[in-house]
RODO-2510 file (C-alpha; in nm, 4 decimals, decimal comma):
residues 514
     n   res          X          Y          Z
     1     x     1,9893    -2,8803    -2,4670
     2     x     2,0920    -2,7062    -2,7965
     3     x     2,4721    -2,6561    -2,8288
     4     x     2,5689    -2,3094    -3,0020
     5     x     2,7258    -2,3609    -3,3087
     6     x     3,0891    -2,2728    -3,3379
     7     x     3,1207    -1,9019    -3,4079
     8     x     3,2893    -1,6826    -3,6500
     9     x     3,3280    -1,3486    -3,5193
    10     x     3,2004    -1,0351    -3,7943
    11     x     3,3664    -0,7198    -3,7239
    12     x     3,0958    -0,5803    -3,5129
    13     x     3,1263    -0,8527    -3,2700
    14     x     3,5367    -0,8929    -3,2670
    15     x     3,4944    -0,5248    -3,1657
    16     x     3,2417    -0,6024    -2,9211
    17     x     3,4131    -0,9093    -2,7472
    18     x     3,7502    -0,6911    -2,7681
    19     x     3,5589    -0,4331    -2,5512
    20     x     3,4501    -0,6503    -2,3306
    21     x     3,7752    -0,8439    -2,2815
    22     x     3,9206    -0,4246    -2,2202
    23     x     3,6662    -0,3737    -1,9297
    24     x     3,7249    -0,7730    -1,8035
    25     x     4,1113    -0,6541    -1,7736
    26     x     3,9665    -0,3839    -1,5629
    27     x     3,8403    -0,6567    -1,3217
    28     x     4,1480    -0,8424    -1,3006
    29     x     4,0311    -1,0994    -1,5648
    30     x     4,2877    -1,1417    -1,8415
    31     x     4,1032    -1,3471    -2,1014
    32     x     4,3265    -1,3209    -2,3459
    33     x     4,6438    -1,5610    -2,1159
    34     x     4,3100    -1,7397    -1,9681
    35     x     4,4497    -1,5328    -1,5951
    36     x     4,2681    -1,4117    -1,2912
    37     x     4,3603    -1,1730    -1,0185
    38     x     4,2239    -1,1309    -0,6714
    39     x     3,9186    -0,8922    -0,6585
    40     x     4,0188    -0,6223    -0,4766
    41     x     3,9884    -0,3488    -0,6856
    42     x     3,6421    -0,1152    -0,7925
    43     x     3,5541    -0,3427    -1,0967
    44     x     3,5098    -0,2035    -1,4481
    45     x     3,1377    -0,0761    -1,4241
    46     x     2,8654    -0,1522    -1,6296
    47     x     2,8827    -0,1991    -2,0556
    48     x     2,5960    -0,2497    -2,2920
    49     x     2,6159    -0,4765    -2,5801
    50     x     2,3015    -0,4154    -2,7744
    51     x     2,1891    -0,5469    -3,1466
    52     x     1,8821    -0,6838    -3,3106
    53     x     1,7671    -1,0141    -3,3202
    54     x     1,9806    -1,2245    -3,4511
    55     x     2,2899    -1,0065    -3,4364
    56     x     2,5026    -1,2773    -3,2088
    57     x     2,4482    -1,1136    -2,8823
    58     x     2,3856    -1,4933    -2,7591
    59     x     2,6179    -1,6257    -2,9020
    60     x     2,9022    -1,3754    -2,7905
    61     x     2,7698    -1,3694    -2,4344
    62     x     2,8003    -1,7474    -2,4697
    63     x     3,1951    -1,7349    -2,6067
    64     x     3,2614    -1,5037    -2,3101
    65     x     3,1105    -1,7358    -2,0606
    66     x     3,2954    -2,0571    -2,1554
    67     x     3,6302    -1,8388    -2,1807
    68     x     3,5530    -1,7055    -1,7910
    69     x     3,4898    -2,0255    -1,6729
    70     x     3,7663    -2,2109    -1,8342
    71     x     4,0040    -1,8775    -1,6713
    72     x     3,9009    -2,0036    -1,3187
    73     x     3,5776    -1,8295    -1,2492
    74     x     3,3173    -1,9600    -1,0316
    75     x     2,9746    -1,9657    -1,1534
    76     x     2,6957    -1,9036    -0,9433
    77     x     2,3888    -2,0373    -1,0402
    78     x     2,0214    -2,0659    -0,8740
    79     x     2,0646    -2,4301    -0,8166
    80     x     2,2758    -2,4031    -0,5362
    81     x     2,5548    -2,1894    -0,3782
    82     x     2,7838    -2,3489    -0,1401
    83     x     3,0709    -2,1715     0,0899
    84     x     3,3005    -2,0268    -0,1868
    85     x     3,7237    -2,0921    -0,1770
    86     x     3,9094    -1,8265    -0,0389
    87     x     3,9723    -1,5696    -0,3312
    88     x     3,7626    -1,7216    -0,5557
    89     x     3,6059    -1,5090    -0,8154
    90     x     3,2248    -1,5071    -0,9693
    91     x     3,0662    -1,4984    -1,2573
    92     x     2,6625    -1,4844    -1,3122
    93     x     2,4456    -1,4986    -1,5845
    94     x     2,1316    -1,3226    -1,5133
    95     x     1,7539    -1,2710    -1,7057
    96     x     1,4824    -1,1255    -1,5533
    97     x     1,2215    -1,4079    -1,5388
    98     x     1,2566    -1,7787    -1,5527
    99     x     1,1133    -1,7996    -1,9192
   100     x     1,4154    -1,6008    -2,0494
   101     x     1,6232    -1,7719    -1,8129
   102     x     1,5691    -2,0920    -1,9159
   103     x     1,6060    -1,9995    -2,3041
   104     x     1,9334    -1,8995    -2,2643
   105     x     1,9694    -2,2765    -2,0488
   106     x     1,8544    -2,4599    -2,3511
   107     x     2,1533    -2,2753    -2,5550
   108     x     2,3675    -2,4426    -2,3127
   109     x     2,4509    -2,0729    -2,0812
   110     x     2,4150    -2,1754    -1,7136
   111     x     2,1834    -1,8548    -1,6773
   112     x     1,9199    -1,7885    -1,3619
   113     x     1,6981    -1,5235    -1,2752
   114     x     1,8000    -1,1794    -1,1168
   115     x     1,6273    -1,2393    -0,8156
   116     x     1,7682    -1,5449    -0,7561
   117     x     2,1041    -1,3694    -0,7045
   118     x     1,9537    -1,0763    -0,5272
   119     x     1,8448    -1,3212    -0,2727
   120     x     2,0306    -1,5911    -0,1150
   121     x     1,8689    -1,9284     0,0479
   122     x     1,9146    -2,0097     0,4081
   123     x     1,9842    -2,3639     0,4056
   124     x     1,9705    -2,6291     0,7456
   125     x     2,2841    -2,7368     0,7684
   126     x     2,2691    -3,1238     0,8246
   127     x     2,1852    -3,1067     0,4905
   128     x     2,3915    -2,7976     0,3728
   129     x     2,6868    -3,1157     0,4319
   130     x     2,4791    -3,3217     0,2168
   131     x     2,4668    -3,0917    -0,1012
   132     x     2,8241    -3,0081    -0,0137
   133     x     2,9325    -3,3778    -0,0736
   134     x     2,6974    -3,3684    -0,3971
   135     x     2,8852    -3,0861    -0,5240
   136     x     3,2320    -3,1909    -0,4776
   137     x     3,3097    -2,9539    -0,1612
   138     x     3,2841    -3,2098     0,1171
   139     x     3,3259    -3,5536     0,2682
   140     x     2,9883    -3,7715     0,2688
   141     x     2,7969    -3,7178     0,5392
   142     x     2,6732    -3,9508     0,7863
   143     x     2,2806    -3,8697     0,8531
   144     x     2,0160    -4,0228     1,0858
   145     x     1,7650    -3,9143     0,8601
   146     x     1,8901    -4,0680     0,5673
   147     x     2,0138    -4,4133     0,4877
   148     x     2,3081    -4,5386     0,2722
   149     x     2,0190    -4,5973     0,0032
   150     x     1,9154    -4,2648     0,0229
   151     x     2,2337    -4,1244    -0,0430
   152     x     2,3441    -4,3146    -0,2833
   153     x     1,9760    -4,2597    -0,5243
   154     x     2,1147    -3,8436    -0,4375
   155     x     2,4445    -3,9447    -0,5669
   156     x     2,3469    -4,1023    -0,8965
   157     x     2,0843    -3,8426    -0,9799
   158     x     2,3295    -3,5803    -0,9258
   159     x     2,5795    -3,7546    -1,1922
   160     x     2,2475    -3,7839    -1,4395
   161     x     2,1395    -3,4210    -1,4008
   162     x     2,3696    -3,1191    -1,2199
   163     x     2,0713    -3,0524    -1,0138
   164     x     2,1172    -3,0186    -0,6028
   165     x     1,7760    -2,9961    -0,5441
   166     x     1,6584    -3,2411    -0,7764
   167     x     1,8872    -3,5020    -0,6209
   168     x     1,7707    -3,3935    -0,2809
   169     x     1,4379    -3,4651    -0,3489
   170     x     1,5502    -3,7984    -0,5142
   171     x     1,6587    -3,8711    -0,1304
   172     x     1,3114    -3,7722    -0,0145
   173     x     1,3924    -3,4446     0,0731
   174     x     1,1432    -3,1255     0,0656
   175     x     1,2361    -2,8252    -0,0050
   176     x     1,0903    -2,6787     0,3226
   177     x     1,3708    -2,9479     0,4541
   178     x     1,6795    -2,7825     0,3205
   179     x     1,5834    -2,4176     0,2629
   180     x     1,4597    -2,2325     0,5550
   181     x     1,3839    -1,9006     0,4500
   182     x     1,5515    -1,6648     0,2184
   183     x     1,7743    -1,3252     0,2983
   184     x     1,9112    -0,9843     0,0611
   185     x     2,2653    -1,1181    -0,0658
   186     x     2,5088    -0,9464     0,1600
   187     x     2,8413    -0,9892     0,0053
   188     x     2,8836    -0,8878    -0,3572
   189     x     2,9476    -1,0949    -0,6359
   190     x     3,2188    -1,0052    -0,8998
   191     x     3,1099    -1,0255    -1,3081
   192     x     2,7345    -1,0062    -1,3867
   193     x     2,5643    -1,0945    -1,7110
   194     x     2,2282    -1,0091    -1,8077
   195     x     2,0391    -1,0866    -2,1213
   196     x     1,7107    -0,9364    -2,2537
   197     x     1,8528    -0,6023    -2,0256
   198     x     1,6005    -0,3947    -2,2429
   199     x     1,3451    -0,5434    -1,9430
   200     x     1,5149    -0,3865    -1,6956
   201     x     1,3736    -0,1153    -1,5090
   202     x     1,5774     0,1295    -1,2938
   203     x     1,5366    -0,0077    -0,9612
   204     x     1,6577    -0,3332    -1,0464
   205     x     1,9581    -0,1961    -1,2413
   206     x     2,0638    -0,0051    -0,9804
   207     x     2,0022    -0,3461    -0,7356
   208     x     2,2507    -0,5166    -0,9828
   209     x     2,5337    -0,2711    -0,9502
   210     x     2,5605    -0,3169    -0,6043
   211     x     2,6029    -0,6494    -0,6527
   212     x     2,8638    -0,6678    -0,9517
   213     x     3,1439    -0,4077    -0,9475
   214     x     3,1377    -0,5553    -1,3483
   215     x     2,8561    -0,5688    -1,4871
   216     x     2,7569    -0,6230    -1,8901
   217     x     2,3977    -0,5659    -2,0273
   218     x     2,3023    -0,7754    -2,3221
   219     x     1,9735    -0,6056    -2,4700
   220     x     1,7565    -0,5383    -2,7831
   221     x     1,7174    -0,1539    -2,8278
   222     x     1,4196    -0,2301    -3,0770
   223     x     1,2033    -0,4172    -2,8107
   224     x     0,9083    -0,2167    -2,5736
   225     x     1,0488    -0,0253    -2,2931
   226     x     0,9806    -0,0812    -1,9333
   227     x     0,6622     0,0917    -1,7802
   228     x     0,8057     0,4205    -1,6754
   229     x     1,1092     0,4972    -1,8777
   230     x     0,9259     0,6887    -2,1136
   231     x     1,0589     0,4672    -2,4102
   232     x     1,4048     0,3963    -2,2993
   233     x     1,6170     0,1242    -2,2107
   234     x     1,8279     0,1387    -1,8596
   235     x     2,1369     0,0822    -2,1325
   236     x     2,0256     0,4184    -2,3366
   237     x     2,1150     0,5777    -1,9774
   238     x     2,4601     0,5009    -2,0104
   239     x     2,7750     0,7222    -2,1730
   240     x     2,8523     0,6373    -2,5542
   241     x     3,1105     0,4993    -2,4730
   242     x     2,9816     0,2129    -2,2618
   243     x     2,7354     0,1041    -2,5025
   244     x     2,8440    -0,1363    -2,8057
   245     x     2,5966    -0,1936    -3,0783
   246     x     2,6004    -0,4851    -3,3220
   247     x     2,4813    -0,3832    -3,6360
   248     x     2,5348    -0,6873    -3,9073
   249     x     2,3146    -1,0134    -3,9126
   250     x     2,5088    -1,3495    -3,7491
   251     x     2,5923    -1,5111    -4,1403
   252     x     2,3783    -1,8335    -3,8899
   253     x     2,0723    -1,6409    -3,8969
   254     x     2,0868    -1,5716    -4,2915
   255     x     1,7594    -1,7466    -4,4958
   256     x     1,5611    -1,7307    -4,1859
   257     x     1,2466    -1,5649    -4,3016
   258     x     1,1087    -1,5096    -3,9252
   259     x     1,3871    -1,2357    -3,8682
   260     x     1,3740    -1,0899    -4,1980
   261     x     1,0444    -0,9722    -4,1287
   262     x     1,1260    -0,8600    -3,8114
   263     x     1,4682    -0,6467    -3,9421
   264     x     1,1998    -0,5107    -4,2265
   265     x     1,0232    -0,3370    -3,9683
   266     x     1,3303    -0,0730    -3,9473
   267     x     1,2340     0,0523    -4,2522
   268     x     1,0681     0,4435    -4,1249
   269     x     0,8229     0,4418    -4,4375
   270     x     0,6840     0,0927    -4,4067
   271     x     0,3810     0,1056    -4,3483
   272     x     0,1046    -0,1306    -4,2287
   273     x    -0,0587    -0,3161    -4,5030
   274     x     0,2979    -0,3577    -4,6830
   275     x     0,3673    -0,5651    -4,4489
   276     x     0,1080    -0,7512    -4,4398
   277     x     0,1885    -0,8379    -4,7873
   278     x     0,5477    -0,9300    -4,6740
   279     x     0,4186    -1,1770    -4,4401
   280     x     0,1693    -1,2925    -4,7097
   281     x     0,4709    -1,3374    -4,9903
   282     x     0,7066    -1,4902    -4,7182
   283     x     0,4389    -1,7283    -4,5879
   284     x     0,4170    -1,8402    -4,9945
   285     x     0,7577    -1,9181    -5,0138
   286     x     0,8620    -2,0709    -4,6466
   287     x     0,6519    -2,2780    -4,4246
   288     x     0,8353    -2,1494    -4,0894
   289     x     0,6025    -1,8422    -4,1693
   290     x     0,2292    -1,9084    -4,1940
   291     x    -0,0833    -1,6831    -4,3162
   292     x    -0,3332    -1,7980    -4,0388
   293     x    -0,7047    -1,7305    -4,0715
   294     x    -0,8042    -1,8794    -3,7332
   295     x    -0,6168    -1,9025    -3,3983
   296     x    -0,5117    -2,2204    -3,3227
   297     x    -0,6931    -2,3093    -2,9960
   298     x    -0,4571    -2,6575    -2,9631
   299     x    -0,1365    -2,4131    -2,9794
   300     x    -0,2879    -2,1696    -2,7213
   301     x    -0,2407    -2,4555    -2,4325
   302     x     0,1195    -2,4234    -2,4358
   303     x     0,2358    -2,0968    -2,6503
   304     x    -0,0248    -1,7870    -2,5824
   305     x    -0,1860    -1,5745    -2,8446
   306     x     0,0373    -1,2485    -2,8392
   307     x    -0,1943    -0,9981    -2,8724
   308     x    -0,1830    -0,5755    -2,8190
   309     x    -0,5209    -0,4991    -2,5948
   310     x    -0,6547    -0,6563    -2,2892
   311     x    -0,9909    -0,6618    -2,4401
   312     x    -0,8587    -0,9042    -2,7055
   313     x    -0,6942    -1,1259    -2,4509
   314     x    -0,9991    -1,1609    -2,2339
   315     x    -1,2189    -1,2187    -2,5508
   316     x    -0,9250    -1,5192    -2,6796
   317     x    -0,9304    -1,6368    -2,3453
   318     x    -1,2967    -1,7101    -2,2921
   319     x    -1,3515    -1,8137    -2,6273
   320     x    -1,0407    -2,0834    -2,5458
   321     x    -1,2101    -2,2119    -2,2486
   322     x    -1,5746    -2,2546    -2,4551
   323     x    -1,3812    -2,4545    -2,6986
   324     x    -1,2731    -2,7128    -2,4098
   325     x    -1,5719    -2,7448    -2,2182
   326     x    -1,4187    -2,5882    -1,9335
   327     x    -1,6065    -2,4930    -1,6630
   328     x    -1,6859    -2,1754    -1,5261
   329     x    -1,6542    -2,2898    -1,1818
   330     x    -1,3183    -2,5170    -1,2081
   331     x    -1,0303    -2,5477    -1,3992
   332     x    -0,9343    -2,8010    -1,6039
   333     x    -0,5342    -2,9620    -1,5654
   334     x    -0,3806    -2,8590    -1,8444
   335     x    -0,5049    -2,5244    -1,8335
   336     x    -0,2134    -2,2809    -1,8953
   337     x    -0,1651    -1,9677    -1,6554
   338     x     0,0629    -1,6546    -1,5510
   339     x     0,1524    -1,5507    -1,2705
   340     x     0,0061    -1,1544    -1,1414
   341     x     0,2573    -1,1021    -0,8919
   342     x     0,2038    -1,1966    -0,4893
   343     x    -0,0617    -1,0740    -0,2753
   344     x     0,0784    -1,0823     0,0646
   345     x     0,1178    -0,7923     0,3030
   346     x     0,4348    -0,6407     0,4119
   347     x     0,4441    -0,8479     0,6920
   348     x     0,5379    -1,1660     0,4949
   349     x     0,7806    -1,0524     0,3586
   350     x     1,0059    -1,3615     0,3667
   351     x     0,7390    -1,5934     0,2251
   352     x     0,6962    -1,3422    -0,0468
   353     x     1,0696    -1,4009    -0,0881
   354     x     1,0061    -1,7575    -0,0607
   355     x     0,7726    -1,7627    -0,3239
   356     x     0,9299    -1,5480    -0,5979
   357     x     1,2659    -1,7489    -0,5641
   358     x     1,1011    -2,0523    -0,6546
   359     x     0,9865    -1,9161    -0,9963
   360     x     0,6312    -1,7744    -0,8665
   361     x     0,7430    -1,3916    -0,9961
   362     x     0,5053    -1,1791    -1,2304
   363     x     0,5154    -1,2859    -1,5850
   364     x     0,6009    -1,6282    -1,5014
   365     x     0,4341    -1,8973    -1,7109
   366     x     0,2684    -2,1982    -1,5748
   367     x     0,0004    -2,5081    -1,6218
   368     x    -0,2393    -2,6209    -1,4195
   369     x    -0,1728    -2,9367    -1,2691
   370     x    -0,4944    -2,9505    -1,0498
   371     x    -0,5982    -2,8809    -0,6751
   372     x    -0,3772    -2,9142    -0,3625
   373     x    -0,3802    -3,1033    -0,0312
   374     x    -0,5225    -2,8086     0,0975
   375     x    -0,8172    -2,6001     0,0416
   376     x    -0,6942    -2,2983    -0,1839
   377     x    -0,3711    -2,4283    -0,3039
   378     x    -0,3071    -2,5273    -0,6367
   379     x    -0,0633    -2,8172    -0,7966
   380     x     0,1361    -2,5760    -1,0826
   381     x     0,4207    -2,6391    -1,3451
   382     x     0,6514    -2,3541    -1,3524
   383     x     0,7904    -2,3193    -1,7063
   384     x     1,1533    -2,2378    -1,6978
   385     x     1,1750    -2,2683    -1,2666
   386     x     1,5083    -2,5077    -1,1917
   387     x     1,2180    -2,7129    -1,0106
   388     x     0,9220    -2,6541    -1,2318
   389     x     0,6278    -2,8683    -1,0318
   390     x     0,5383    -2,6980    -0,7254
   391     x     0,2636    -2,6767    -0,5033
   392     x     0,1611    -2,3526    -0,3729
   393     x    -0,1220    -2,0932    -0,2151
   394     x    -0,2640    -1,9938    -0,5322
   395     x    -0,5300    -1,6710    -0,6204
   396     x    -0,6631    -1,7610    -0,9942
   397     x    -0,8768    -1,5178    -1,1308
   398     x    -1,0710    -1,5901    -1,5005
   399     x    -1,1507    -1,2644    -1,6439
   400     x    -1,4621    -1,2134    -1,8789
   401     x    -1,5559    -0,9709    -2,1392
   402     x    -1,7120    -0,6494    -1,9880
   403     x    -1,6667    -0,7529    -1,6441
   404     x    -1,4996    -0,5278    -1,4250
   405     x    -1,4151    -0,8583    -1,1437
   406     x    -1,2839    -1,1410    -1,2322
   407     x    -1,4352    -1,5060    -1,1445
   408     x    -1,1993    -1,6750    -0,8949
   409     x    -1,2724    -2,0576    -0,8972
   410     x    -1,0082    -2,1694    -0,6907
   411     x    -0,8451    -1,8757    -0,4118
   412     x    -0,6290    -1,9076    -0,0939
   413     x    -0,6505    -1,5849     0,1594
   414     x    -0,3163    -1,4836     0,0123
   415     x    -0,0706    -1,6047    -0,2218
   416     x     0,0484    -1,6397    -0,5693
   417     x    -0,2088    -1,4275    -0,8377
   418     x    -0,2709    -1,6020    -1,1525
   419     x    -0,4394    -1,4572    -1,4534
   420     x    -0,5243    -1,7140    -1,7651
   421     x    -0,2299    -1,7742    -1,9757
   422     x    -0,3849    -1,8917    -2,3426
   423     x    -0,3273    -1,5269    -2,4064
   424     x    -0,1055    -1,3163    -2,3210
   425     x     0,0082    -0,9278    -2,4188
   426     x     0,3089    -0,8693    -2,6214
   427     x     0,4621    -0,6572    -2,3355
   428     x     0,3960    -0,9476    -2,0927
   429     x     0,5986    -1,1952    -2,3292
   430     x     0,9290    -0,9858    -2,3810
   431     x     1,2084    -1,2360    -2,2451
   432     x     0,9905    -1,5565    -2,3255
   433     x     1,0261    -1,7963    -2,6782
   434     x     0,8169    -2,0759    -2,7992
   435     x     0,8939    -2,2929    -3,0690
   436     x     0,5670    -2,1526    -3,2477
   437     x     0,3872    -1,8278    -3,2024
   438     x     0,0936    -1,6875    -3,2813
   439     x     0,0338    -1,3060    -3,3758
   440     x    -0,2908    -1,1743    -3,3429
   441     x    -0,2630    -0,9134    -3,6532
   442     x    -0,6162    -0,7198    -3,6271
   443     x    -0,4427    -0,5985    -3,3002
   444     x    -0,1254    -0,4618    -3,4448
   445     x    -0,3734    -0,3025    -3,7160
   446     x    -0,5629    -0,1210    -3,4482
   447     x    -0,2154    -0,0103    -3,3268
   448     x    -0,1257     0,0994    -3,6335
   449     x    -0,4774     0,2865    -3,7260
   450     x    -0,4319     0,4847    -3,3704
   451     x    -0,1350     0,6549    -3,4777
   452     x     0,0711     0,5529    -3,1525
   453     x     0,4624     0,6018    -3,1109
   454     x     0,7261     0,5189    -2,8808
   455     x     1,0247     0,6253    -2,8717
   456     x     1,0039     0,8017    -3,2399
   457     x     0,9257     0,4203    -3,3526
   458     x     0,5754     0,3391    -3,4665
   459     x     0,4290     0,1285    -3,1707
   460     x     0,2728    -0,0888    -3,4273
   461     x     0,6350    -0,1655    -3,5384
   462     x     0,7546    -0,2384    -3,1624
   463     x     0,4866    -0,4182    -3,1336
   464     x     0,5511    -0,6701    -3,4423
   465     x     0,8963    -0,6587    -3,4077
   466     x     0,8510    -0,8597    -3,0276
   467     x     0,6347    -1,0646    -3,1375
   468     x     0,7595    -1,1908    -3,4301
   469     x     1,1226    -1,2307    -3,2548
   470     x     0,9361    -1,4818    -2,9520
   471     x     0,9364    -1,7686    -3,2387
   472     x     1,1726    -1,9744    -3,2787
   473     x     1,0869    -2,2201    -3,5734
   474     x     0,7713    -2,1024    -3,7198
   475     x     0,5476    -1,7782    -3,6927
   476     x     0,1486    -1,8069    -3,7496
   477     x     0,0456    -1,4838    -3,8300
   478     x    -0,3225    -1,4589    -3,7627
   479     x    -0,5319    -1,1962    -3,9737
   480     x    -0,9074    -1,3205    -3,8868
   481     x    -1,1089    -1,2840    -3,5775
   482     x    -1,1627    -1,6381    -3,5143
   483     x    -1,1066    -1,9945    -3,3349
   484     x    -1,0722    -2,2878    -3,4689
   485     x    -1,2174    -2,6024    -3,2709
   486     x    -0,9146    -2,8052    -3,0540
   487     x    -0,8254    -3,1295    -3,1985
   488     x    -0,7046    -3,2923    -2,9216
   489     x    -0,8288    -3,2287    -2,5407
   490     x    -0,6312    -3,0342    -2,2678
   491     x    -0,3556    -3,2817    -2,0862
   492     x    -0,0652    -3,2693    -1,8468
   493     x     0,1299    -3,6158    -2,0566
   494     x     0,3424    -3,3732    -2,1946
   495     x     0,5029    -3,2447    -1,8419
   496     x     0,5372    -3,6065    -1,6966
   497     x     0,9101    -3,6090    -1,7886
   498     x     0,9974    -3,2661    -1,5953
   499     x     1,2474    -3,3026    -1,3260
   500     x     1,1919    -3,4239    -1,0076
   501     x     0,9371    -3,2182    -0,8204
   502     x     1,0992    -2,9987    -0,5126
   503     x     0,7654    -2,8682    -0,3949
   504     x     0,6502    -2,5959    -0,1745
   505     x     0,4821    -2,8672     0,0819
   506     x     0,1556    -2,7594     0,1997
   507     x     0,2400    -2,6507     0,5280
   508     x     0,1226    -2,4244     0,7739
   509     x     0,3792    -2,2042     0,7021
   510     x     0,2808    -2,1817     0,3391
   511     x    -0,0312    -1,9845     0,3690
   512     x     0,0171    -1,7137     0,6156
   513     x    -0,2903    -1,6099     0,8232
   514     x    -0,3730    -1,2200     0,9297
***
């Protein structure tokens, strides 16, 4: 985990945490004398703290958390959520998917998804005791099920990692053991964070303020809009005077050559091939940025091409397999995918549920692991899921150039839909970070030659601007349309150290039938 380095507040963001404190003392949260009231009152609404990359939105989010939980406030995460103390108050921390989720985990913010909250687990309750005494809450059970042994290998996982179900399973617990289905949250919560809010579309915002009387939207005006807002943000909806923007540059994020290409893009009479030239003079002078003439086929197994069209990511995609061998008929472990959503009718509804909670939503990222138990499910690490390894009814589908149907080699009757994931489109990877990222340039020149906008904003510039902003240490930007061989084969060694696997146990339950 990467602690956040000690901050010193510009002026933007003293304003910004001030307003935030103001709307806090709303809610009966006084940070300033660290006191909290009882929640009885309507809350202080929803606020918007928006501001490029690199603008401290993180790390002010991650100042207010500490300074909420030291006041008294409970936090509720996706790991587990026991019976709550009488008056207690909440706080969440929110993202919409698992991948943005777990980079604000690895900044040390206790974050989870926003379904997660929206839905709450149903747990048996021998073992509801169990996780009770792991968490503080109870006495230690006595179980039939479960010897002294058995308890005490929970216990001492539970001290190593904070992780309910991962201690569970230490026990030799499944998950279809302790949670037994899934149901809407009834009662509200109190304070809700959510970062990377410029992914938000309207029916989830309006989901979240029924939950959270107070609720604050962290967001990145300059990113792509949601499908259907017509090149807004949920937080452009709101008065001016519930939206706080930070203008200056964290002085942390100075010399980082990565974001001054991104803030270039701002610039209204930039145009194309200037920046081109930016990225070729700033790949000259800093090796986080590098001039690529060939994608990086070794990279694509764990960090996708970002590319604009669907015809390029098919074409990246097939070309990837080629390169290792890979079968049309099979796939390989190692092979990286994302999730398409869940095909399941209405009628399973709560395995749907089931499934989504677990880290199986659309856009989630995942790897191969290789076949089930059972015919048509699939073994699967879940990148940024609280209990990554899973195994599940799976629907992969390899697309190919000029084909209108994809080739499924391995398909339940229903379940989670995978597409390939060595590419992926820059919309698809809003809310997601990899150490190093690859750009696929001749796409954002297409962009640029059509003559597209959004928003008033060049899409070509939205475009670059989210891509560039998913690296973290280094950006390849690729200009040439071409693969270099991989170096190394596909593997799975490098996800042997995830946590304990809580799996989705092949079950009868787990692949419902018409």
């Amino acid at each position: 985990m990467t602690a956040l380095p000690a901050m010193t507040f510009s002026d933007d963001q003293a304003e910004a945490h001030d307003r935030v404190s103001a709307l806090l003392q709303v809610a009966g949260v006084d940070l300033d004398n660290g006191l909290v009231l009882p929640g009885d009152g309507p809350g202080g609404g929803a606020l918007a703290v928006t501001g490029k990359a690199g603008s401290g939105k993180t790390m002010l989010l991650a100042t207010l958390v500490k300074a909420l939980t030291e006041a008294g406030l409970e936090l509720v995460s996706g790991d587990y959520e026991g019976r709550r103390k009488k008056d207690s108050r909440t706080l969440a921390v929110l993202a919409p998917t698992n991948k943005a989720a777990s980079v604000l985990r690895s900044r040390g913010v206790p974050a989870t998804t926003i379904h997660r909250i929206l839905y709450t687990p149903i747990y048996a309750p021998e073992y509801e005791k169990l996780a009770d005494w792991l968490a503080g809450t109870g006495e230690r059970p006595v179980m039939e099920e479960l010897t002294d042994l058995a308890l005490d290998r929970a216990r001492a996982y539970y001290e190593t990692v904070k992780s309910i179900p991962g201690a569970l399973a230490a026990a030799g617990l499944r998950g279809s053991d302790f949670i037994k289905g899934w149901k809407r949250r009834e009662e509200p919560l109190d304070i809700g964070f959510v970062d990377e809010s410029s992914m938000l579309d309207e029916r989830q915002f309006e989901d979240l303020k029924e939950i959270f009387p107070t609720l604050v939207l962290f967001g990145d005006p300059a990113q792509l809009a949601p499908v259907g807002l017509s090149g807004e943000m949920v937080f452009d909806r709101l008065k001016p005077e519930r939206r706080i923007h930070l203008n200056r540059i964290h002085r942390q994020q100075d010399g980082n050559p990565i974001l001054d290409l991104a803030h270039a893009l701002g610039d209204p009479d930039l145009g194309f091939e200037e920046f081109e030239r930016m990225v070729e003079r700033a790949a000259a002078q800093d090796d986080r940025v590098h001039l690529a003439q060939r994608v990086d086929s070794d990279l694509m197994a764990r960090s996708p091409v970002l590319v604009w069209r669907n015809a390029t990511r098919i074409r990246l995609i097939t070309a990837f397999r080629a390169a290792h061998g890979a079968p049309d008929t099979e796939l390989l472990p190692g092979e990286p995918l994302i999730c398409d959503g869940i095909e399941l009718p209405l009628k399973h509804r709560k395995k749907r549920i089931d499934l989504e909670a677990r880290g199986l939503i659309k856009g989630a990222q995942a790897i191969y692991l290789g076949p089930g138990k059972r015919l048509g499910f699939a073994r699967l690490h879940i990148f940024g899921a609280e209990e990554p390894q899973i195994s599940a009814a799976s629907i992969i589908k390899i697309e190919k150039p000029d084909e209108e149907e994809p080739f499924i080699p391995a398909a339940a009757v229903m379940g989670a839909a995978f597409l390939h994931g060595a590419a992926v489109t820059i919309h698809k990877a809003q809310g997601s970070q990899w150490p190093e990222v690859q750009v696929f340039a001749p796409d954002l020149w297409a962009a640029a030659a059509a003559g597209r906008s959004e928003a008033g904003i060049a899409l070509w510039k939205r475009l670059a601007y989210v891509a560039i902003t998913r690296a973290e240490t280094r950006l390849h930007w690729v200009v040439r349309n071409r693969l270099a061989r991989p170096q190394q084969p596909l593997s799975v060694d490098d996800l042997k150290g995830a946590a304990a696997p809580f799996a989705l146990e092949p079950t009868t339950q787990d692949q419902p039938r018409d």
